[in-house]
N, C-alpha and C positions, 0 to 999 in steps of 0.2 A: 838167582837174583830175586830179590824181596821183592811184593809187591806192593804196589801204593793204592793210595785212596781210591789216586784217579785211575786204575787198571782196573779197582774191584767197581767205581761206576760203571763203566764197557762192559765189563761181566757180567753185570747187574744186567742192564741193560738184553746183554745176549739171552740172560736168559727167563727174559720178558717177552723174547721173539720180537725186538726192538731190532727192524732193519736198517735203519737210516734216520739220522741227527740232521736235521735245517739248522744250517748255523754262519757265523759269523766270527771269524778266529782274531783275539785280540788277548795282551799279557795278562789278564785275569782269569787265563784258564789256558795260558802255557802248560802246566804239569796235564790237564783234558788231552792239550792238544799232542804232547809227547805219549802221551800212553795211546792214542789213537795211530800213532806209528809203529809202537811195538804191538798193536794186537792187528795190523793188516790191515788198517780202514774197516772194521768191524766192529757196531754198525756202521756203516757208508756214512762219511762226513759230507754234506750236500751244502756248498758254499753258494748264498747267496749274494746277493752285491747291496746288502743292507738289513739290517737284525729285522726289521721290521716287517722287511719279505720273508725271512727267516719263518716268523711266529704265522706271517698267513699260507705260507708253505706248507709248515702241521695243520693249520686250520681246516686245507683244501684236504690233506692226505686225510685225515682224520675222519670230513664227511662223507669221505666217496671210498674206503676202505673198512669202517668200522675199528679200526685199530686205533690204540693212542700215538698222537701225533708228538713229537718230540722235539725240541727247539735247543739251541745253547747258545751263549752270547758271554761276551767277556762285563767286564764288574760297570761302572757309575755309567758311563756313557752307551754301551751297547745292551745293559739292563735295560736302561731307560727304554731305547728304540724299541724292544720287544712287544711295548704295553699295549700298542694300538692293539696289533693281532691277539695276543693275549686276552684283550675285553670282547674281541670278535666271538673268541670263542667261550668266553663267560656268559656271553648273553645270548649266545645261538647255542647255547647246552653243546659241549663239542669236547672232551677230553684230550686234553693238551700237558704237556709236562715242559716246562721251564727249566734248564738247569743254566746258572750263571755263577761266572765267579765274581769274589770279592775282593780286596785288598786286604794283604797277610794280617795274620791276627794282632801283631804288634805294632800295626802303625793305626790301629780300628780306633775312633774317637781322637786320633789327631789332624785332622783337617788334613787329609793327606792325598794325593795326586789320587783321581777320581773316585775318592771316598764319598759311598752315597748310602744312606741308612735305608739299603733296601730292604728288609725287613718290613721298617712301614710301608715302605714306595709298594710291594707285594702281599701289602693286608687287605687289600680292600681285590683286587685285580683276582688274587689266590684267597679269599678269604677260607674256602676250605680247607685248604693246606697250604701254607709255607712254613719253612723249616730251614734254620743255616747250620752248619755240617760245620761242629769245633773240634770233636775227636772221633779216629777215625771208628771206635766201636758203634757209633751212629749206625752207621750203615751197617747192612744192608737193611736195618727197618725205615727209615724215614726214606729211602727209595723206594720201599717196597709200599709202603702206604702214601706216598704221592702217586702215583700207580695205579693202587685200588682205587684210591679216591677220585682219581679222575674219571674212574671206569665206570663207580657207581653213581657218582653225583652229578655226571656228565659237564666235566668244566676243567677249566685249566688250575695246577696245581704248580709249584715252582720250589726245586732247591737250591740255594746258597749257599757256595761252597769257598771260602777262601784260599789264594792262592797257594800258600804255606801247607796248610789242609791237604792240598790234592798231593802235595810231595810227599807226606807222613806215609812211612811204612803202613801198611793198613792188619790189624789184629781185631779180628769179630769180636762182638760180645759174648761172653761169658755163663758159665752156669755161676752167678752171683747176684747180690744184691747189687740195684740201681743199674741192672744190664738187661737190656728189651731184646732177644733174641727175636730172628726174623723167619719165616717161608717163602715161597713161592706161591702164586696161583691163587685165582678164586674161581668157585664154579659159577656155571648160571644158576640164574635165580628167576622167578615168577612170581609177582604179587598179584594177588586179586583181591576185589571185594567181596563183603557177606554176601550171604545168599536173599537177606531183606533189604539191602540194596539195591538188588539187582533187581527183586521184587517189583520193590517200589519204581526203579527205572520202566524196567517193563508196562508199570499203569499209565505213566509219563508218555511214556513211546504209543501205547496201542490207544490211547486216547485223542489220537492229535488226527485232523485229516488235510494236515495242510506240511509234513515235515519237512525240513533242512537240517544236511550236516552238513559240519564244519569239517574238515582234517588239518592238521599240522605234520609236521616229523615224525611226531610221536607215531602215527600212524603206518610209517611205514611198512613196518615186520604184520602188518595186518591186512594186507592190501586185497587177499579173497574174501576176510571177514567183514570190511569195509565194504564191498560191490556185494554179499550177501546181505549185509543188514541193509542198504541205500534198496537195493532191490525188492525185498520184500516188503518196504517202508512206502515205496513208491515214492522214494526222497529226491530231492538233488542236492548234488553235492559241492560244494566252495570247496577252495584249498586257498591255506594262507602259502606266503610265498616259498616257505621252505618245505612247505607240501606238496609246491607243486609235482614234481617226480613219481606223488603215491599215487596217484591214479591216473590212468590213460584219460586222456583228453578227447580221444576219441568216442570214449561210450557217452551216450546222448544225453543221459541224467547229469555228466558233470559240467558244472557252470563256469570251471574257471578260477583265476584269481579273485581273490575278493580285499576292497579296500580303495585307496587312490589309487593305488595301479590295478586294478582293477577290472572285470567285467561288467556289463550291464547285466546278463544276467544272475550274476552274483549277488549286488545291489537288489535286482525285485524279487530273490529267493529270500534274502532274511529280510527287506520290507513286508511283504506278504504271507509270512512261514508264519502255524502257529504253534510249531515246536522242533526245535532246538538241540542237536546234539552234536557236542563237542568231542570230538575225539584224537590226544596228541596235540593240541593247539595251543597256545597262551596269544593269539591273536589281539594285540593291544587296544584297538580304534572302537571302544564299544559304538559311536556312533552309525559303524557299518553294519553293527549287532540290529536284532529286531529291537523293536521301541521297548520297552521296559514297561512290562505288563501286558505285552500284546504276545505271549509265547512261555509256553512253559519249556524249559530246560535241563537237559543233563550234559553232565563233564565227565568224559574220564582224560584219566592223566597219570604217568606214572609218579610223576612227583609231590608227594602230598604239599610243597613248598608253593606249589605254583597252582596247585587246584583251586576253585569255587572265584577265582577275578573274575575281569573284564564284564561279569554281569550276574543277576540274580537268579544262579542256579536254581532249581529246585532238587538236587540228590548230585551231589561230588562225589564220581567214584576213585578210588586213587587205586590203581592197578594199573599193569600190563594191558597196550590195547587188544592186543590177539586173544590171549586168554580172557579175559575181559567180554568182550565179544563171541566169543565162542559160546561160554556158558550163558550170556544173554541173550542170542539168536531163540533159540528153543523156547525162549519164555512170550516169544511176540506171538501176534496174531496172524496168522496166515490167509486170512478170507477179509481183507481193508475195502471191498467194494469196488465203487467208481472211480477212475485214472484219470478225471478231471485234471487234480493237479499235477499229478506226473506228467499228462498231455502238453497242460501250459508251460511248466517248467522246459520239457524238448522244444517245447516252440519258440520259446526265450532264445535257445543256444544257438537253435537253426540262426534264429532273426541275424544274432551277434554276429557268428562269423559269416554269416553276407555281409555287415555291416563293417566288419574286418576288411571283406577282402574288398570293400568301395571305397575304404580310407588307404590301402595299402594303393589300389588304384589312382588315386586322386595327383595331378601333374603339382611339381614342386622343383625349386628352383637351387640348387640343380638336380639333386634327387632328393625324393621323400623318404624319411628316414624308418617310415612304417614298413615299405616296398622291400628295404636291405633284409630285413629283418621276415616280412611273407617270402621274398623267395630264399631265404634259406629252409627255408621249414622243409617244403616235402626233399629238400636236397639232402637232409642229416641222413646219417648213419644208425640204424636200426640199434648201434652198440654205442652211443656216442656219450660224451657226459662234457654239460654246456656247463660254464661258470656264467657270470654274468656280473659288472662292476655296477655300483652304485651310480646314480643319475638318470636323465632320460631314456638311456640304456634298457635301464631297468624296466621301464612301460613297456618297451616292443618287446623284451623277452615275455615279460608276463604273458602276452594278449596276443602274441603273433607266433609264438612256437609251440607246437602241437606236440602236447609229451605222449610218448607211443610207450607202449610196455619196452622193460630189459633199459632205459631210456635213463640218465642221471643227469641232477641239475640241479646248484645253488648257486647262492650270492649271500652278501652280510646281510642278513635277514635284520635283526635288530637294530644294532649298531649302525646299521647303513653307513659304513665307511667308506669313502674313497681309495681305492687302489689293490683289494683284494682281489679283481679277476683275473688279470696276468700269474701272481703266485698262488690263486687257490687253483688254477689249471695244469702249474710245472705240478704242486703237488698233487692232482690227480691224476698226473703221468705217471708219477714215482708210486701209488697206489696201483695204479693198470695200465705198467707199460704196454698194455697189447691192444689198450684199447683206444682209439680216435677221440681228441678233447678239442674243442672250440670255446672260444673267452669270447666273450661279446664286450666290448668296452666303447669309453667315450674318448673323445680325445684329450680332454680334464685329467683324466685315470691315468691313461697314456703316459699323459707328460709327467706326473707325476711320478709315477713310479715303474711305470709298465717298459717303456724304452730299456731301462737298465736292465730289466729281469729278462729281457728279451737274450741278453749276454749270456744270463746260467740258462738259457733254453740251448741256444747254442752250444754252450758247456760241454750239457750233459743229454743232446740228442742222441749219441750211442749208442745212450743203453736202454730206449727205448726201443721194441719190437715194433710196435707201430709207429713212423715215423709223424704220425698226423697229429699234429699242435698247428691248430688256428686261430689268432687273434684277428679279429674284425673290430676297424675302429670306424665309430663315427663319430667323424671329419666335419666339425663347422664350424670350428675355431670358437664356439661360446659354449662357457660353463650353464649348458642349456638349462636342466632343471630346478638350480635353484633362479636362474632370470625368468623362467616361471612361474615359479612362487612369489617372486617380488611384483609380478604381473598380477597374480591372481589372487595373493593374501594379503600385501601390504598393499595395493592397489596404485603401483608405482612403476615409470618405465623402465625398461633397462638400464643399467647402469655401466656405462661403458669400457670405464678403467677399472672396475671387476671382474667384468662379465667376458669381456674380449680376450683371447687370447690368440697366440699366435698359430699360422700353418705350418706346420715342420711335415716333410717328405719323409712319413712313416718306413711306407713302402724303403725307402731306399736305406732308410740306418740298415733296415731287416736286409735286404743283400748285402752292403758292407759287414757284415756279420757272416757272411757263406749259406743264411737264410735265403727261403723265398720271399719277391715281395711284389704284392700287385697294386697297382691304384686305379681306381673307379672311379670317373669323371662325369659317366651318362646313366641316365636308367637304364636304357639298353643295354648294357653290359654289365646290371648288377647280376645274372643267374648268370652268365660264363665268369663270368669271377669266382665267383662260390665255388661253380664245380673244378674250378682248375686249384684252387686255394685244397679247397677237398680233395683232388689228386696226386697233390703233392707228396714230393719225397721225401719232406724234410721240411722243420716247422716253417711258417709261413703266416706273413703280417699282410693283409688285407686292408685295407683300408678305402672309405666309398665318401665323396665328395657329399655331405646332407645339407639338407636346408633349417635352420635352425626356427625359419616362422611356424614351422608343424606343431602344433600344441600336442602336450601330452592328455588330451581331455580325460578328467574323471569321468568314471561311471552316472554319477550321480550327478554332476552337472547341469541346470537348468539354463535353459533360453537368458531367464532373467541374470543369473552368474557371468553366463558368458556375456552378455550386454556391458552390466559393470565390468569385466575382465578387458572388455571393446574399450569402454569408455577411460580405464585408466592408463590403457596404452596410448588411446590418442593426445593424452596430455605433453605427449611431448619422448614417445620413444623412438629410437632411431629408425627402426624398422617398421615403423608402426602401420604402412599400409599391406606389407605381404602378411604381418601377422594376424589382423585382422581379416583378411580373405582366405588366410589359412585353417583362422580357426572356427569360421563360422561354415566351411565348405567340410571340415571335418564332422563339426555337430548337425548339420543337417542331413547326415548320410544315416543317421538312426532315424530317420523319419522316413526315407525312401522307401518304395515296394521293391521287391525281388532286387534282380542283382546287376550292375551295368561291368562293363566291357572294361580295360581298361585304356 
């Protein structure tokens, strides 16, 4: 039997060490999905219950495996759903591959049943590769460089394939003219910078007696060189959100999140720092950077694309952060004197989480939604890998869970979209079946998208070795953080027919499914929740009753902020007297001595 387009894509595919497709099966990629029966489910076809979990399904597999994540979707309508996740992972640097199909080449430019000129629609999303597949000697190169390209430029890349297309007998290119013959494989690679680079960094570094670094992602693969150079620097360290995972939480020099979700002492390490180094980060918010001229700076970063923003460097190195690091260790100075500031800086951290566990303390009606979130902490699993969805979610992961080494953790860093931590946790099952995943999500998220994908958890719990998938939702029926924005930046109350949404009995869709489901009504019962949720044998939806008056207070927050924040709720929001007890009994807890009871 001949083979076709769409058998040598699977091929392709297999022999990229591509285990499994996130996808959504629809007529514009029939001939994908027949050849997906003749090769065995090889790679494993992983149906979602909407394209759009699909694409954050690779997004998840993607961060928490190292591998490129893999998505397909049928042509005009299931293209489209793809784009959300797709820009998740454009903008949180994440190697992702798109393959959709199109409508047969003969009916293209007649307005024809879901004819969509994806091409454009995938210029801007893929702008470093897309590619549509008109005969079949294309392949194997334009798969084979969507591929690279995503490997080295770190981002999603997308082929178009029309329907007609995937039927064609498939015949490689040629030893001729106007024929790109293809390969396999690329190796690794290491960039660094000059040696008067690093020079000059080193005079940057050994001059400062007041440092801060930053970390991002990038840093990961660096994580001894990171606590060697922080160490010898006598620095503290910030991480932006997709950082948090590179360094244990627990060593005293690191501060934390930095930004509006944020730490406090994150916030008075780059106010007070008088030098600066970036390493792995494109940290957007320069306001949360030191003042501008108060701090000299270095960057590294492997992407020369994204080097020397967010502030006025003084030496951009564009390298490898490990290797990078490595050959600039040796250049610093070893004898920096008096631990003044390293002293201060531990005493920041100490301050914070006292100041943590008095807000996590603090009574709330019906539970505080800081509380759900401290006692999960010392409850996790030494191997665990948390997602976390966009919204006020996003605050208690930042600031209340303590990342331990071996320890993995993201969310849409950039993008901040709604509804990635349900499918970016299936896809870190399908990354490490063996290993225990918890979503932390809002009920916003929930509804949106997360109830449905709770169905392919179900699915496909099988074939997970570890049966531990925890979603934890918090329950307050308002789309909380942005009705605190409307609170704190437009200086306006809640808005009720936005902001309200409905209670729906989480917990119970999650058993109607053959899942576990628990619900949380008291405080008292938010840490046996957790550990039963965490005992379970089979994924399990959690859900804890919160109080939505709990402000997510910035770091940087002043007395005077919160006043006007006071004063524009009382104009007239519905809630407006638990919010304001709420939030001034939060902000006053960073002014307490030691530590109270709860």
């Amino acid at each position: 039997m001949s083979t076709k387009v769409s058998d040598h894509v699977l091929e392709r595919l297999r022999a990229w060490d591509v285990e499994q497709v996130f996808a959504y099966p629809g007529d514009g990629i029939n001939g994908l999905l027949a050849a997906w029966g003749r090769a065995g489910d090889k790679p494993r076809f992983i149906q979602s219950r909407h394209e759009e979990m699909s694409a954050f399904e690779a997004v998840g597999y993607a961060k928490f495996s190292g591998r490129i994540g893999v998505c397909a979707a049928t042509s005009g309508p299931g293209a489209i759903h793809l784009l959300n996740g797709l820009y998740d992972a454009k903008l949180d640097h994440v190697p992702v591959l798109a393959i959709v199909g199109q409508t047969d080449r003969s009916a293209m430019g007649g307005s024809y049943q879901q004819e969509v000129d994806l091409h454009t629609l995938y210029k801007d999303v893929a702008s470093e590769f897309v590619e549509t597949v008109t005969v079949s000697e294309q392949l194997p190169n334009v798969l084979d460089r969507a591929i690279r390209t995503a490997y080295a430029r770190r981002c999603p890349t997308a082929l178009i394939i029309p329907g007609d297309v995937q039927e064609l007998d498939y015949s490689p290119p040629t030893h001729a003219f106007k024929m790109v013959p293809s390969s396999l494989g690329v190796s690794d690679w290491t960039a660094t910078p000059t040696d008067e680079a690093l020079r000059r960094t080193a005079e940057v570094l050994n001059a400062g007696d007041k440092p801060a670094i930053l970390v991002g992602q990038g840093a990961a693969g660096a994580v001894a060189e990171v606590r060697e150079i922080a160490e010898l620097l006598g620095a503290g360290v910030a991480k932006a959100l997709l950082g948090k995972d590179v360094l244990s939480d627990e060593l005293p020099y690191v501060t934390g999140p930095i930004g509006l979700l944020g730490s406090r002492p994150s916030y008075e390490l780059m106010r007070d720092c008088d030098t600066l180094l970036t390493i792995g980060s494109s940290f957007p918010y320069a306001q949360f950077l030191p003042d501008f001229g108060s701090a000299r700076a270095v960057q590294i970063d492997l992407d020369p694309h994204m080097i020397g923003m967010r502030y006025p460097y003084e030496v951009n190195l564009v390298g490898d952060a490990r290797a990078t690091l490595q050959r600039l260790i040796p250049m610093l100075e070893t004898d920096r004197g008096g631990r003044e500031w390293y002293d201060t800086v531990t005493a920041n951290v100490r301050r914070w989480h006292e100041t943590m566990d008095r807000r996590a303390g603090l009574a709330a009606d019906p539970i505080n939604p800081e509380y759900v979130a401290r006692a999960l902490d010392p409850l996790l699993p030494d191997d665990v890998i948390l997602t976390a969805d966009s919204g006020s979610v996003a605050n208690w992961y930042a600031r209340h869970i303590t990342m331990r080494p071996g320890m993995r953790g993201s969310l849409s860093g950039t993008l901040a979209t709604m509804g990635p931590g349900v499918p970016y946790a299936i896809g870190a099952k399908f990354a490490h079946p063996d290993r225990p995943v918890v979503a932390l999500v809002g009920d916003g998220a929930m509804q949106m998208n997360g109830l449905a994908e709770m169905i392919t958890a179900a699915k496909y719990r099988d074939r997970w070795s570890d049966p531990r998938l925890v979603v934890a939702v918090w329950n307050n029926q308002d789309l909380n953080q942005v009705t605190w924005e409307m609170r704190a930046m437009e200086g306006a109350p809640s808005f009720l027919p936005s902001q309200e949404i409905p209670d729906v009995r989480y917990a119970d869709f999650a058993r109607s499914l053959g899942l576990e489901g628990i619900r949380v009504e008291k405080s008292e019962d938010v840490a046996a929740g957790w550990r039963a949720a965490l005992a379970a044998d089979r994924p399990c939806v959690i859900e804890f009753l919160t109080d939505p008056a709990v402000p997510p207070v910035p770091p940087h927050a002043t007395w005077e902020q919160m006043e006007a924040t006071a004063a524009s709720v009382l104009k007239g929001d519905p809630d407006r007297g638990s919010v304001v007890k709420q939030g001034l009994k939060a902000k006053v807890q960073e002014f307490l001595p030691g530590r109270t009871r709860r």
